[in-house]
mmCIF file of the C-alpha atoms, coordinates in Angstrom:
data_MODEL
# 
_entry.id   MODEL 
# 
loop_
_atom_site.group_PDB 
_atom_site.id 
_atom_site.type_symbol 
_atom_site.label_atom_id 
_atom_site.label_alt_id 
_atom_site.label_comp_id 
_atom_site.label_asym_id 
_atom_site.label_entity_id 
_atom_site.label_seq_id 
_atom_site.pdbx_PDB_ins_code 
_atom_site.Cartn_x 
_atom_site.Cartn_y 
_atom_site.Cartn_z 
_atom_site.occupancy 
_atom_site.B_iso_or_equiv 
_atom_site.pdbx_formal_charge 
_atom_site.auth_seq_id 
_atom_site.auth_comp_id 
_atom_site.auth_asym_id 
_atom_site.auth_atom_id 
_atom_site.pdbx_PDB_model_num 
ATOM 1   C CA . UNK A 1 1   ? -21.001 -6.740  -28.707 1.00 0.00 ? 1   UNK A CA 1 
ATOM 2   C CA . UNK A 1 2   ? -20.840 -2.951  -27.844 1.00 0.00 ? 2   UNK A CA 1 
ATOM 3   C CA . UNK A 1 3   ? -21.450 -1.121  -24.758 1.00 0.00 ? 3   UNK A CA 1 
ATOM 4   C CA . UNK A 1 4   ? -24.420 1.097   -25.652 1.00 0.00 ? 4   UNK A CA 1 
ATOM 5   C CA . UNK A 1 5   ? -24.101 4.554   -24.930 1.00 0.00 ? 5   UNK A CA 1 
ATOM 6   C CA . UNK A 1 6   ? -26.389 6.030   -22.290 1.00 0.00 ? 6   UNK A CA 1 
ATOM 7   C CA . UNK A 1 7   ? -28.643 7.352   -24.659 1.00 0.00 ? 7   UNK A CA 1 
ATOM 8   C CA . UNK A 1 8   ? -29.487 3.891   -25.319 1.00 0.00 ? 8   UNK A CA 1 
ATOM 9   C CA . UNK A 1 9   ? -30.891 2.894   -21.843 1.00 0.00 ? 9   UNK A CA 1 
ATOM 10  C CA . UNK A 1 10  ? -34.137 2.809   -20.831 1.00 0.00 ? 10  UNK A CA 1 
ATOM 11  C CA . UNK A 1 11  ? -35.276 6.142   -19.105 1.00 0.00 ? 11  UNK A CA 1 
ATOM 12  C CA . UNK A 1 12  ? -36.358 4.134   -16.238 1.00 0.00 ? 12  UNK A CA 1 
ATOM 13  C CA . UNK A 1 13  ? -32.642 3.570   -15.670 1.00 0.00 ? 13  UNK A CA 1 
ATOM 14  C CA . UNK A 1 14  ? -32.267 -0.451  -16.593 1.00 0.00 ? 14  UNK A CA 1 
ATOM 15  C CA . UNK A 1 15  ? -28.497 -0.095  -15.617 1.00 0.00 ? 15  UNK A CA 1 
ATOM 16  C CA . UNK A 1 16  ? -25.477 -2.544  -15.363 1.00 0.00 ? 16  UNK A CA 1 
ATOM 17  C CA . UNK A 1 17  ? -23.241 -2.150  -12.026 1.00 0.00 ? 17  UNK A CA 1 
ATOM 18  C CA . UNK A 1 18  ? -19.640 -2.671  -13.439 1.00 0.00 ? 18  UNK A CA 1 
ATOM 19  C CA . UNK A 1 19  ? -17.919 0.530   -14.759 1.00 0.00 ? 19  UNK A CA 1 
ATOM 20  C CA . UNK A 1 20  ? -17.540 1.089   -18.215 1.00 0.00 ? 20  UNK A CA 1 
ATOM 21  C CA . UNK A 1 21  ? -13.985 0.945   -17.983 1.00 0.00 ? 21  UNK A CA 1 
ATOM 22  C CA . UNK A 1 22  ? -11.561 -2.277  -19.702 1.00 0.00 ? 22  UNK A CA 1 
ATOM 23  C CA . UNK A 1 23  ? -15.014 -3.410  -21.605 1.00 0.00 ? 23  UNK A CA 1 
ATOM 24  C CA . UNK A 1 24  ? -12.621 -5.385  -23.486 1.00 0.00 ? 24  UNK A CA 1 
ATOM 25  C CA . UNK A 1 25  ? -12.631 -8.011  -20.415 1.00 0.00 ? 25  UNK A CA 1 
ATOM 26  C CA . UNK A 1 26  ? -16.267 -7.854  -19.655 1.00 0.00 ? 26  UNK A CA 1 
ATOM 27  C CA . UNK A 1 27  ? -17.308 -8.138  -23.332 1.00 0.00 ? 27  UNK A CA 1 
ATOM 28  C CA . UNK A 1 28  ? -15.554 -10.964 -23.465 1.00 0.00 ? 28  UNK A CA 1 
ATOM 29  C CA . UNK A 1 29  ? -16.716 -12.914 -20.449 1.00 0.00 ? 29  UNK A CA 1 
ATOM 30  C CA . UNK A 1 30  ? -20.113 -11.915 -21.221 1.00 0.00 ? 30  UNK A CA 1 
ATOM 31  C CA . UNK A 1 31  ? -19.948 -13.335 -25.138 1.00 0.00 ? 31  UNK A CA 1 
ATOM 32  C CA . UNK A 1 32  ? -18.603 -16.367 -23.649 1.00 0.00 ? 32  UNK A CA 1 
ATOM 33  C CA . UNK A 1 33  ? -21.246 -16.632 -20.919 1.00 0.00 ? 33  UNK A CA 1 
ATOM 34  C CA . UNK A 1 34  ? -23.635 -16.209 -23.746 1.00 0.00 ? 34  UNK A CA 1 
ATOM 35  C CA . UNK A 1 35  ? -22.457 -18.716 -26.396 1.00 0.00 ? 35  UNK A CA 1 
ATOM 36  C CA . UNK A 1 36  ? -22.373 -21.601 -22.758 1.00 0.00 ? 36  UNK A CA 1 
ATOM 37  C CA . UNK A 1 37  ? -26.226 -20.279 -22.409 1.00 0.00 ? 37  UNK A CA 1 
ATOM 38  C CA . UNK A 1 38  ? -27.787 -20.892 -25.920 1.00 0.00 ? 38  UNK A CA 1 
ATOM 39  C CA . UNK A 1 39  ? -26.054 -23.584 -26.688 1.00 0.00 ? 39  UNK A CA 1 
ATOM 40  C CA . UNK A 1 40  ? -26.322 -26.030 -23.481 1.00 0.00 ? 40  UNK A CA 1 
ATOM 41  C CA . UNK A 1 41  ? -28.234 -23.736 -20.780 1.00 0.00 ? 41  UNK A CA 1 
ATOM 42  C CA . UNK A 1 42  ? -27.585 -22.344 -17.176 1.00 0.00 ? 42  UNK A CA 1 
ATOM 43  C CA . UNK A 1 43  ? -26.742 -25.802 -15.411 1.00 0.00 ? 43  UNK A CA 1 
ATOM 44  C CA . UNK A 1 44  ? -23.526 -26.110 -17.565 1.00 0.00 ? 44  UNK A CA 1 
ATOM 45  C CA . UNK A 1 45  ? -22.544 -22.600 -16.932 1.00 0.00 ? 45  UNK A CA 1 
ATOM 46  C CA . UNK A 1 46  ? -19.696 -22.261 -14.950 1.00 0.00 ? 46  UNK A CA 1 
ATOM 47  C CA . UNK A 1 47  ? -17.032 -19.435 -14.238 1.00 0.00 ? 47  UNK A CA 1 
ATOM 48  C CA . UNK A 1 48  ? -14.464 -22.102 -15.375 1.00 0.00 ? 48  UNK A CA 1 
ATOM 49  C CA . UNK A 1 49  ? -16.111 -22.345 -18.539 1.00 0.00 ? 49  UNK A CA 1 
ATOM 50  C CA . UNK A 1 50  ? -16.480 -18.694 -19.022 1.00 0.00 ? 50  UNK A CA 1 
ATOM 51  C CA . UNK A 1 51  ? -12.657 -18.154 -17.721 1.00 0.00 ? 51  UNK A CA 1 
ATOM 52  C CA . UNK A 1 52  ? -11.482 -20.646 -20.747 1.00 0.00 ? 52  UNK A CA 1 
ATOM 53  C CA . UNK A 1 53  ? -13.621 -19.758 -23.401 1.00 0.00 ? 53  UNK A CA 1 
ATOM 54  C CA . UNK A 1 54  ? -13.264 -15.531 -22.885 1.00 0.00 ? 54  UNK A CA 1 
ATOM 55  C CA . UNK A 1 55  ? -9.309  -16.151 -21.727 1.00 0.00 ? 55  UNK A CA 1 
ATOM 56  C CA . UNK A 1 56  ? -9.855  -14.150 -18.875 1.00 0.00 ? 56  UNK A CA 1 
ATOM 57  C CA . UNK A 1 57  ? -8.384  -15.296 -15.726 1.00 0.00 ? 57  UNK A CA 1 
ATOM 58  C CA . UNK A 1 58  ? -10.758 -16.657 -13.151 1.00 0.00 ? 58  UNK A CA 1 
ATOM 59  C CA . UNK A 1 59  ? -9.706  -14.481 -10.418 1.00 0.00 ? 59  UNK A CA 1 
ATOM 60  C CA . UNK A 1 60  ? -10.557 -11.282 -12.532 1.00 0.00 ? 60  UNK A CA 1 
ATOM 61  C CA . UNK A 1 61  ? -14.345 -12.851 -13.294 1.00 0.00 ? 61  UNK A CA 1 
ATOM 62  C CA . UNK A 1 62  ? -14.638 -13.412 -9.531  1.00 0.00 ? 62  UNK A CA 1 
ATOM 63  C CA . UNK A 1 63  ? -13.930 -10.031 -8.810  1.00 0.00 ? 63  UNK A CA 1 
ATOM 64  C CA . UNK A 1 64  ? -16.754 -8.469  -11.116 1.00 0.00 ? 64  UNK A CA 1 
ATOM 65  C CA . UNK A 1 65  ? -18.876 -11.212 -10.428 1.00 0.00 ? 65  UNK A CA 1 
ATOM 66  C CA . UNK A 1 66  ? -18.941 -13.025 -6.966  1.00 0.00 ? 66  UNK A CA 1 
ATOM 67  C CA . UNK A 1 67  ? -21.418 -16.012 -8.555  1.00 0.00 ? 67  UNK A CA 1 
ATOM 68  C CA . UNK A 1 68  ? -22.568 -16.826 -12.142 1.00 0.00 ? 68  UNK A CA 1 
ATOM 69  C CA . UNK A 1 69  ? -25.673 -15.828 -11.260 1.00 0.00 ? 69  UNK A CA 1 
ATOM 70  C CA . UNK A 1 70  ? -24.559 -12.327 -11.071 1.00 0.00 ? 70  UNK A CA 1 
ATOM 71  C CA . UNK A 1 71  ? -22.895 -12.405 -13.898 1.00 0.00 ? 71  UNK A CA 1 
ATOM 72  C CA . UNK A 1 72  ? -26.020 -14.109 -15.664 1.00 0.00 ? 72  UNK A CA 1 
ATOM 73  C CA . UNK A 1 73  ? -28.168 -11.026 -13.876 1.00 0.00 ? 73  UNK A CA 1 
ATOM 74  C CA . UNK A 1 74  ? -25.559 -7.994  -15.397 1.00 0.00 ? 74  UNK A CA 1 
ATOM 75  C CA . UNK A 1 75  ? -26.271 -10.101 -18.730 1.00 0.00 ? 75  UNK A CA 1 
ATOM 76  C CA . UNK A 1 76  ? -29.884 -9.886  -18.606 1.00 0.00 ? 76  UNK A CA 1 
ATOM 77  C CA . UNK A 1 77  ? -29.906 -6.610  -18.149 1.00 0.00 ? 77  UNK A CA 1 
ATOM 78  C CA . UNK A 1 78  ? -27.691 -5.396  -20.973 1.00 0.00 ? 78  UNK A CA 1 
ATOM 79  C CA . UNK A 1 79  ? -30.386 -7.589  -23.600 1.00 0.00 ? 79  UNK A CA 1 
ATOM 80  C CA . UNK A 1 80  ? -32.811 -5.253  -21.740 1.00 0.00 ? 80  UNK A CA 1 
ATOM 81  C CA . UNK A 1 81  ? -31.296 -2.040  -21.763 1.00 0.00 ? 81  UNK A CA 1 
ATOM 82  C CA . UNK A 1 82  ? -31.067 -2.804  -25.793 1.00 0.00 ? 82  UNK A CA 1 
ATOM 83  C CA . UNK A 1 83  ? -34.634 -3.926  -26.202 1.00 0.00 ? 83  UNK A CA 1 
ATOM 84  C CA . UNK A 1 84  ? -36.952 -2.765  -23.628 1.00 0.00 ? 84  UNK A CA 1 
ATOM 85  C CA . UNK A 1 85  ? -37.827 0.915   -23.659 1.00 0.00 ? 85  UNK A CA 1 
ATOM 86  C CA . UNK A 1 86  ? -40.467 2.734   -22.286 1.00 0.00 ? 86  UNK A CA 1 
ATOM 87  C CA . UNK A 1 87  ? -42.908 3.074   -24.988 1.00 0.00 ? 87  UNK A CA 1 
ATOM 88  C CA . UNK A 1 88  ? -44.967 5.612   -24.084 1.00 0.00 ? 88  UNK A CA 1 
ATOM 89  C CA . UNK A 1 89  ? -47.952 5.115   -26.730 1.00 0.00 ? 89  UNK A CA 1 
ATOM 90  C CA . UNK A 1 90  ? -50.180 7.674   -24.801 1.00 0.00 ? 90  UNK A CA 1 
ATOM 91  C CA . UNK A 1 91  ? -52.252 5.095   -23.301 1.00 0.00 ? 91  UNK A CA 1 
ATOM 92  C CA . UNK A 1 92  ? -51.587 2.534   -20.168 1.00 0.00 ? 92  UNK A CA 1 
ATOM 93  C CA . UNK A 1 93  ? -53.005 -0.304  -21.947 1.00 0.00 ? 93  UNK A CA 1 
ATOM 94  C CA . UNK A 1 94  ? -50.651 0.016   -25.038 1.00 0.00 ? 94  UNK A CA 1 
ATOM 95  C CA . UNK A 1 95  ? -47.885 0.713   -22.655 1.00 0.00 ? 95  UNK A CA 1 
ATOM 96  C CA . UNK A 1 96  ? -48.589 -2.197  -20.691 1.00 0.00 ? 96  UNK A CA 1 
ATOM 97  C CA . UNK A 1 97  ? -49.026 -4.526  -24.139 1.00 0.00 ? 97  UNK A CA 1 
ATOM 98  C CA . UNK A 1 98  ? -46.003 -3.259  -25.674 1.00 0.00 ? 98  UNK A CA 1 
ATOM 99  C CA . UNK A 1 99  ? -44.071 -4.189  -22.100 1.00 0.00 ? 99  UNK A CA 1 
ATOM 100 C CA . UNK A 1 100 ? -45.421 -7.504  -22.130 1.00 0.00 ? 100 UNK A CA 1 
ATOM 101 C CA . UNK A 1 101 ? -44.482 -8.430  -25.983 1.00 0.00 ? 101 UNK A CA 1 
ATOM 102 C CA . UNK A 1 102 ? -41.268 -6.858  -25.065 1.00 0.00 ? 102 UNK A CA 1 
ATOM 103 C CA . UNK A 1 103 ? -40.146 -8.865  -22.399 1.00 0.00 ? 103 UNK A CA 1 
ATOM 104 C CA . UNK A 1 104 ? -41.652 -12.137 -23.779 1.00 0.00 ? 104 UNK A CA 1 
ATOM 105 C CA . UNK A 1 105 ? -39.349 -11.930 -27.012 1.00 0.00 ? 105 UNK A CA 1 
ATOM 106 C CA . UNK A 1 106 ? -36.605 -11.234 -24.103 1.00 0.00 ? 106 UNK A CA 1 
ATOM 107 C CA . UNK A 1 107 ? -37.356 -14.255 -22.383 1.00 0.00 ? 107 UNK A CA 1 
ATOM 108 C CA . UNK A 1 108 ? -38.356 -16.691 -25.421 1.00 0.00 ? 108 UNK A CA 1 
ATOM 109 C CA . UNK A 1 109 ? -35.824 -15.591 -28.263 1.00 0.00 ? 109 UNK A CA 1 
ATOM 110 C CA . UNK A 1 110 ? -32.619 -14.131 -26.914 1.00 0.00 ? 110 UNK A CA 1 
ATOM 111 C CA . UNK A 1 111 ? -30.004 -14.933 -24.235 1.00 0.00 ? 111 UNK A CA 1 
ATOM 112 C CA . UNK A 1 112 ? -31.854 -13.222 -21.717 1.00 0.00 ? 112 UNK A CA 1 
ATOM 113 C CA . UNK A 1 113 ? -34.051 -16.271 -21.194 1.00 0.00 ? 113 UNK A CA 1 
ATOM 114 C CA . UNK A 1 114 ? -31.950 -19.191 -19.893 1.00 0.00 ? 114 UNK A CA 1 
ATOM 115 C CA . UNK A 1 115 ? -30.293 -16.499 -18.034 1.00 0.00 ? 115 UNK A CA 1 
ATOM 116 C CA . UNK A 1 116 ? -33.344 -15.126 -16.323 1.00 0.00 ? 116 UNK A CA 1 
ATOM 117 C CA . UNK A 1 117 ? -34.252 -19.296 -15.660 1.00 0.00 ? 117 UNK A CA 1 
ATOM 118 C CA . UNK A 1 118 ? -30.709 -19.422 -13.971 1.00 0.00 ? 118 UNK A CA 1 
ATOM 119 C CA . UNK A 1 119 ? -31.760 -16.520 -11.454 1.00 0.00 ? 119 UNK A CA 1 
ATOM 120 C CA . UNK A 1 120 ? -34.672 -18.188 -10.444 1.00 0.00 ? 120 UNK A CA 1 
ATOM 121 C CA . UNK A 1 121 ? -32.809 -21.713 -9.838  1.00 0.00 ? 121 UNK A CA 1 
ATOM 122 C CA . UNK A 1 122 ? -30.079 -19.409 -8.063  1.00 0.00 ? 122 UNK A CA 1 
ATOM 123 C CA . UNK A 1 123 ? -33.040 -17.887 -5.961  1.00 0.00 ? 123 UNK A CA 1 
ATOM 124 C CA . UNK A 1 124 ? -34.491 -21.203 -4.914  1.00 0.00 ? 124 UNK A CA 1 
ATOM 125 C CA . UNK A 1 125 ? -30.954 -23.431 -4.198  1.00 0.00 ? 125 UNK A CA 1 
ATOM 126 C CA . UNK A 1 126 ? -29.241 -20.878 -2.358  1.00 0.00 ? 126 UNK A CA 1 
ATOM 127 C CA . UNK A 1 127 ? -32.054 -18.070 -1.228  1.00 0.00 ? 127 UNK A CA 1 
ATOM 128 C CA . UNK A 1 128 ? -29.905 -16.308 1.197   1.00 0.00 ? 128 UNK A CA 1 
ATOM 129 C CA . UNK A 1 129 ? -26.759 -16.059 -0.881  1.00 0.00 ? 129 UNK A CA 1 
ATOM 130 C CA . UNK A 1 130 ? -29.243 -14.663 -3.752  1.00 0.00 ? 130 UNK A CA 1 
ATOM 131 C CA . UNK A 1 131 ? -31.330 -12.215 -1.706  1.00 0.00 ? 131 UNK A CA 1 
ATOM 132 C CA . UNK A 1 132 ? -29.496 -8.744  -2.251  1.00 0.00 ? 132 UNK A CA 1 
ATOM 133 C CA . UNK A 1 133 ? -28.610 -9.055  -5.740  1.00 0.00 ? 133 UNK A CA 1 
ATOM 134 C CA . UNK A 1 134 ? -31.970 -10.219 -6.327  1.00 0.00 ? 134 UNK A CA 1 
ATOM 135 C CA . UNK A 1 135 ? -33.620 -7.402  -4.947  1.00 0.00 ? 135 UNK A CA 1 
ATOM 136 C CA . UNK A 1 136 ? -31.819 -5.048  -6.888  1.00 0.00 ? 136 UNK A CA 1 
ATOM 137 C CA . UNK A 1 137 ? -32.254 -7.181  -9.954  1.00 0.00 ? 137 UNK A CA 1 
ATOM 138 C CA . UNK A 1 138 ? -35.878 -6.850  -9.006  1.00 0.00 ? 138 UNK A CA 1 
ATOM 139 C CA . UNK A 1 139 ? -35.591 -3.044  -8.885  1.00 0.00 ? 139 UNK A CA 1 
ATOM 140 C CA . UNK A 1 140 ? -34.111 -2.818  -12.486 1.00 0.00 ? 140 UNK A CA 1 
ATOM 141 C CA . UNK A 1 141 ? -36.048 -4.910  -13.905 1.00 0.00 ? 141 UNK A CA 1 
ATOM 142 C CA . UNK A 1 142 ? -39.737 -3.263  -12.827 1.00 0.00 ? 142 UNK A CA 1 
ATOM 143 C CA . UNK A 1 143 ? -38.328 0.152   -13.341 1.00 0.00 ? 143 UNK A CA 1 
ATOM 144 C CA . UNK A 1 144 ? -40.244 1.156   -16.556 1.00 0.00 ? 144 UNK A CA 1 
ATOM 145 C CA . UNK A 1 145 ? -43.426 -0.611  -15.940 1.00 0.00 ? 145 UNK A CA 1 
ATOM 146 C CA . UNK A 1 146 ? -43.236 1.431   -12.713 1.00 0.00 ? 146 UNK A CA 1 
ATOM 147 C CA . UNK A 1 147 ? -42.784 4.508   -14.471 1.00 0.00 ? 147 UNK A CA 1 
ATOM 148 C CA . UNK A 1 148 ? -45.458 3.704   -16.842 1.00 0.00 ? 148 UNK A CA 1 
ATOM 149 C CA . UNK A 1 149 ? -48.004 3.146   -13.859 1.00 0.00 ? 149 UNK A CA 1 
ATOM 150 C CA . UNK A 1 150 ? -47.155 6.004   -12.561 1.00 0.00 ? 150 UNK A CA 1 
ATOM 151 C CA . UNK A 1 151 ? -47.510 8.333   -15.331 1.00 0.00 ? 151 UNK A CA 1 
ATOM 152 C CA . UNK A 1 152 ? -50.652 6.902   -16.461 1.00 0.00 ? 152 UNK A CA 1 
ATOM 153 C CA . UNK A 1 153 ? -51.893 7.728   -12.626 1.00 0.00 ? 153 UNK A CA 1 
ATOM 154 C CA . UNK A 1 154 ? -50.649 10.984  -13.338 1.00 0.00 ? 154 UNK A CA 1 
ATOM 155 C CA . UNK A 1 155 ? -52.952 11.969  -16.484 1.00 0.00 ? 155 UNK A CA 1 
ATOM 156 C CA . UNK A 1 156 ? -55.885 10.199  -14.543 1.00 0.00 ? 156 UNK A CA 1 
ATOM 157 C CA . UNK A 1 157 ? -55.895 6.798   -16.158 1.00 0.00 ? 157 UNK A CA 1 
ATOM 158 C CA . UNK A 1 158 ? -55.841 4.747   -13.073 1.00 0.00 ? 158 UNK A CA 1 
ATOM 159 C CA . UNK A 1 159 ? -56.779 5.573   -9.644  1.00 0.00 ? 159 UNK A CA 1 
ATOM 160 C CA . UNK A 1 160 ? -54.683 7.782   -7.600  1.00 0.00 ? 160 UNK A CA 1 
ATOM 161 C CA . UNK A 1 161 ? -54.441 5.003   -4.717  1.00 0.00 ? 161 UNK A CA 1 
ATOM 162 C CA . UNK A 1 162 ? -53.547 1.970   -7.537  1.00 0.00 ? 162 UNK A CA 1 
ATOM 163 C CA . UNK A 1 163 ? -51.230 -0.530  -5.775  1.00 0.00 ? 163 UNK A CA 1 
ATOM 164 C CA . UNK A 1 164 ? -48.194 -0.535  -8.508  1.00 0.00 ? 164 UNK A CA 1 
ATOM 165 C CA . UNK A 1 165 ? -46.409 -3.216  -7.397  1.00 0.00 ? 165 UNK A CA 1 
ATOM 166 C CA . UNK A 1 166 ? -49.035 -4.793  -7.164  1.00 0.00 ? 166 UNK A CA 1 
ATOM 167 C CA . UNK A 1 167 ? -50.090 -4.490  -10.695 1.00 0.00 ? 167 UNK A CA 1 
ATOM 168 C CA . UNK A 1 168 ? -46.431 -5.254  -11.574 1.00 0.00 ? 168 UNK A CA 1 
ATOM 169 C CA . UNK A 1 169 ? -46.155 -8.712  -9.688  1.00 0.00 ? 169 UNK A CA 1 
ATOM 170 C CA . UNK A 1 170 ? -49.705 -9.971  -11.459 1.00 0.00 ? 170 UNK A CA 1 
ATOM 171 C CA . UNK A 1 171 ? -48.315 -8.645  -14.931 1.00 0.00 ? 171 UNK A CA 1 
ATOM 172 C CA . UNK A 1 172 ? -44.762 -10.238 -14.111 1.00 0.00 ? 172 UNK A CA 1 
ATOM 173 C CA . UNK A 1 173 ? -46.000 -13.321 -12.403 1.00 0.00 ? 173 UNK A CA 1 
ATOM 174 C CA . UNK A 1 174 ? -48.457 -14.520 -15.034 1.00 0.00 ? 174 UNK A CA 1 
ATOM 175 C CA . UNK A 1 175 ? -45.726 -14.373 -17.648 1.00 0.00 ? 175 UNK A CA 1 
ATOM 176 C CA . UNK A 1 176 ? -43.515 -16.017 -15.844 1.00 0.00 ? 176 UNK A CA 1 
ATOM 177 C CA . UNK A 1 177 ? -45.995 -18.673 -15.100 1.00 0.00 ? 177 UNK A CA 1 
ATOM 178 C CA . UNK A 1 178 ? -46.788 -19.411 -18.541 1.00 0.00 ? 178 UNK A CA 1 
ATOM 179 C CA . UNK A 1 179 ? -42.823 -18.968 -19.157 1.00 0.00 ? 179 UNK A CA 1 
ATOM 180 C CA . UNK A 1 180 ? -42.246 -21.756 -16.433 1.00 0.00 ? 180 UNK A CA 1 
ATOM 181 C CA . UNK A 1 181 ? -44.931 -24.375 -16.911 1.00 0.00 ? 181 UNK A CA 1 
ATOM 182 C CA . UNK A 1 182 ? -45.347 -24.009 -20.805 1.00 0.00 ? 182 UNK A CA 1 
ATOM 183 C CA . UNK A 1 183 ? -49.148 -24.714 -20.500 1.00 0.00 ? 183 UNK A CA 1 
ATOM 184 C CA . UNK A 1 184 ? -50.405 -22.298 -22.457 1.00 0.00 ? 184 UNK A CA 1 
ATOM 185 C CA . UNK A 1 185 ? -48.549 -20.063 -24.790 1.00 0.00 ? 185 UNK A CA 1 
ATOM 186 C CA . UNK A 1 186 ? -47.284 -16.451 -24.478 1.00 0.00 ? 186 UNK A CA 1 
ATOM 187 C CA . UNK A 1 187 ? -49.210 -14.760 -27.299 1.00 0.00 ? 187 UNK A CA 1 
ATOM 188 C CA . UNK A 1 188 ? -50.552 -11.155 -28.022 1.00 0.00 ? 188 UNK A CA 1 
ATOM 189 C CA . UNK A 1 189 ? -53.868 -12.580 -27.087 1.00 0.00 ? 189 UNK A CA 1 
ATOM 190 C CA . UNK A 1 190 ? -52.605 -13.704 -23.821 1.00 0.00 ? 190 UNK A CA 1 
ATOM 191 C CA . UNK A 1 191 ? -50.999 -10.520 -23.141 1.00 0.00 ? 191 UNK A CA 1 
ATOM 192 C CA . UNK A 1 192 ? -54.561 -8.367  -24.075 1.00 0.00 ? 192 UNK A CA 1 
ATOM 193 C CA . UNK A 1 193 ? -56.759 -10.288 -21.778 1.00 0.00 ? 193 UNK A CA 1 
ATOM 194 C CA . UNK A 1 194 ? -53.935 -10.064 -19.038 1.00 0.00 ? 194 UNK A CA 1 
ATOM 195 C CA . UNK A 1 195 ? -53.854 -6.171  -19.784 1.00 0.00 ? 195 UNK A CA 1 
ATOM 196 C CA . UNK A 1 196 ? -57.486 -5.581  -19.187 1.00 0.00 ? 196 UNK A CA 1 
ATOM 197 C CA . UNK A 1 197 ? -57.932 -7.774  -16.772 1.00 0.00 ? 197 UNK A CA 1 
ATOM 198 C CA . UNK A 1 198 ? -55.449 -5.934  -14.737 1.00 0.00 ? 198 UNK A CA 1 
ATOM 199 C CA . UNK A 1 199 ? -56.428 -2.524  -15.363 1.00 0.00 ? 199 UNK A CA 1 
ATOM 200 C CA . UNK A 1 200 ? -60.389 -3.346  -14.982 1.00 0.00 ? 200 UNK A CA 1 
ATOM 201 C CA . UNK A 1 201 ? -59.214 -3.034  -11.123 1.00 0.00 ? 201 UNK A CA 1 
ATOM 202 C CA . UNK A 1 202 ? -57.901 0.302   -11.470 1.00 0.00 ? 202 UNK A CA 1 
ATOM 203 C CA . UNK A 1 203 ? -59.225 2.129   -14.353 1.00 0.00 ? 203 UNK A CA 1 
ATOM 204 C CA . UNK A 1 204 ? -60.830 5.970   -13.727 1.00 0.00 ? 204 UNK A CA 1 
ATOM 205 C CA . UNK A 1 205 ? -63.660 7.046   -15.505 1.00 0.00 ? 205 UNK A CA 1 
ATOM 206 C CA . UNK A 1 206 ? -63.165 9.612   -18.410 1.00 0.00 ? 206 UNK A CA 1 
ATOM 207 C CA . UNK A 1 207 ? -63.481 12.322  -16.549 1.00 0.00 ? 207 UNK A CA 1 
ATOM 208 C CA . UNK A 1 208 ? -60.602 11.239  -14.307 1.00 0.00 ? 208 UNK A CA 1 
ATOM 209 C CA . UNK A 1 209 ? -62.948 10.317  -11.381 1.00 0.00 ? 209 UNK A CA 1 
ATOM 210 C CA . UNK A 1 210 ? -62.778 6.810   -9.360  1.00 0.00 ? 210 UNK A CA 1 
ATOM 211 C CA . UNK A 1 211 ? -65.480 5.006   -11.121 1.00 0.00 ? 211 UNK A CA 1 
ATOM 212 C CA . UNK A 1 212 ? -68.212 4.709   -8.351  1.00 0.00 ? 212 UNK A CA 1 
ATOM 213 C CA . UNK A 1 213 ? -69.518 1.200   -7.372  1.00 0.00 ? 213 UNK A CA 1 
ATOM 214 C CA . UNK A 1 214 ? -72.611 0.088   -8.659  1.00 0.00 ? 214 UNK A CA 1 
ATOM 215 C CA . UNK A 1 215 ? -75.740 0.303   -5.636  1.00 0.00 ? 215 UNK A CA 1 
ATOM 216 C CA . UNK A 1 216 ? -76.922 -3.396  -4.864  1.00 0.00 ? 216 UNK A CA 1 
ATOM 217 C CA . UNK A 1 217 ? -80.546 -4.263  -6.732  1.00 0.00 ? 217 UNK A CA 1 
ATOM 218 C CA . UNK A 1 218 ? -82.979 -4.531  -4.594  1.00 0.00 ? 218 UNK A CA 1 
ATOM 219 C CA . UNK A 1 219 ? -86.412 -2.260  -3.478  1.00 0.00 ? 219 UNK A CA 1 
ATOM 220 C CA . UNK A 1 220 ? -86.024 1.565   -2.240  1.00 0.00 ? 220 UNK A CA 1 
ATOM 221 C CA . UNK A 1 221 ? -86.539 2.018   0.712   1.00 0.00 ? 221 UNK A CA 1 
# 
């Protein structure tokens, strides 16, 4: 596993925290970190484990990463910064589709799953301890959704006063939803509904107008 170069990031700035410097010892904690994941998930992940199977001293992984839940949140976003791009297809809706997709492969069929399920367990045990590197995790991870919204409010394809985060929560929290309670599945039909749904509440008109609300039926006075 290679460090990508900066090129490779998202332009929204998905971005690790630990300098790029002796890679050598993070690569290694992070393929061992990954092999614990897929193979027996987050509960069994512990910096012991990662400290024998990487052969990187303990004390060293403690100093990059105060919990495994950091660690699992730096390894999250590395998947991401190699997978999740702002796609800029010209439209919100195809932005917001090809997000969506995006992440769900994330989440579903790479090692960015159980770790993202280990954040949220982290998050609920120990809420405090989690709180600022959750944030920031937070921050990273809504960065080019945000960027889309905001672009597409620039060319006049949603309102000017559109709540973005809160278009980002009901995007992010129906996935994970779905993710969590496997009710229903996470399919590109799922994912178009969810899309116009969401944007039904802020679309403009062509003309790049608020669409005005239709008058009540009723007589003239």
């Amino acid at each position: 596993m290679s460090t990508p170069p900066p090129a490779a990031l998202p332009i929204a700035g998905l971005q690790t925290s630990v300098p790029v410097k002796d890679t050598g010892t993070r690569e290694r904690a992070l393929s061992a970190a990954t092999e614990i994941l897929r193979r027996e998930g987050y509960s069994r992940l512990t910096m012991e484990r990662i400290a024998a199977g990487s052969g990187v001293a303990k004390t060293t992984l403690y100093r990059r990463w105060p919990t495994k839940a950091a660690l699992c949140m730096e390894l999250y976003l590395e998947v991401a910064s190699r997978e999740l791009h702002d796609p800029d297809t010209g439209d919100v809706a195809g932005d917001l589709r090809h997000i969506f997709n995006t992440v769900v492969h994330l989440q579903t069929r790479t090692v960015a799953g159980p770790a993202f399920i280990g954040l949220l367990a982290e998050a609920q045990l120990d809420p405090e301890a989690s709180a600022a590197f959750l944030a920031d995790f937070a921050v990273q991870r809504r960065a080019i959704t945000r960027q889309v919204l905001k672009r597409a409010m620039e060319r006049g394809e949603i309102r000017a006063n559109t709540d973005i985060d809160l278009v980002i929560d009901a995007l992010g929290g129906a996935m994970t939803f779905r993710l969590l309670q496997g009710h229903a599945p996470l399919s590109r039909e799922f994912a178009d509904g969810l899309v116009r749904l969401l944007l039904s509440g802020c679309r403009t008109s062509k003309d790049g107008r608020a669409r005005k609300k239709p008058r009540a039926r009723g007589k003239t006075r």
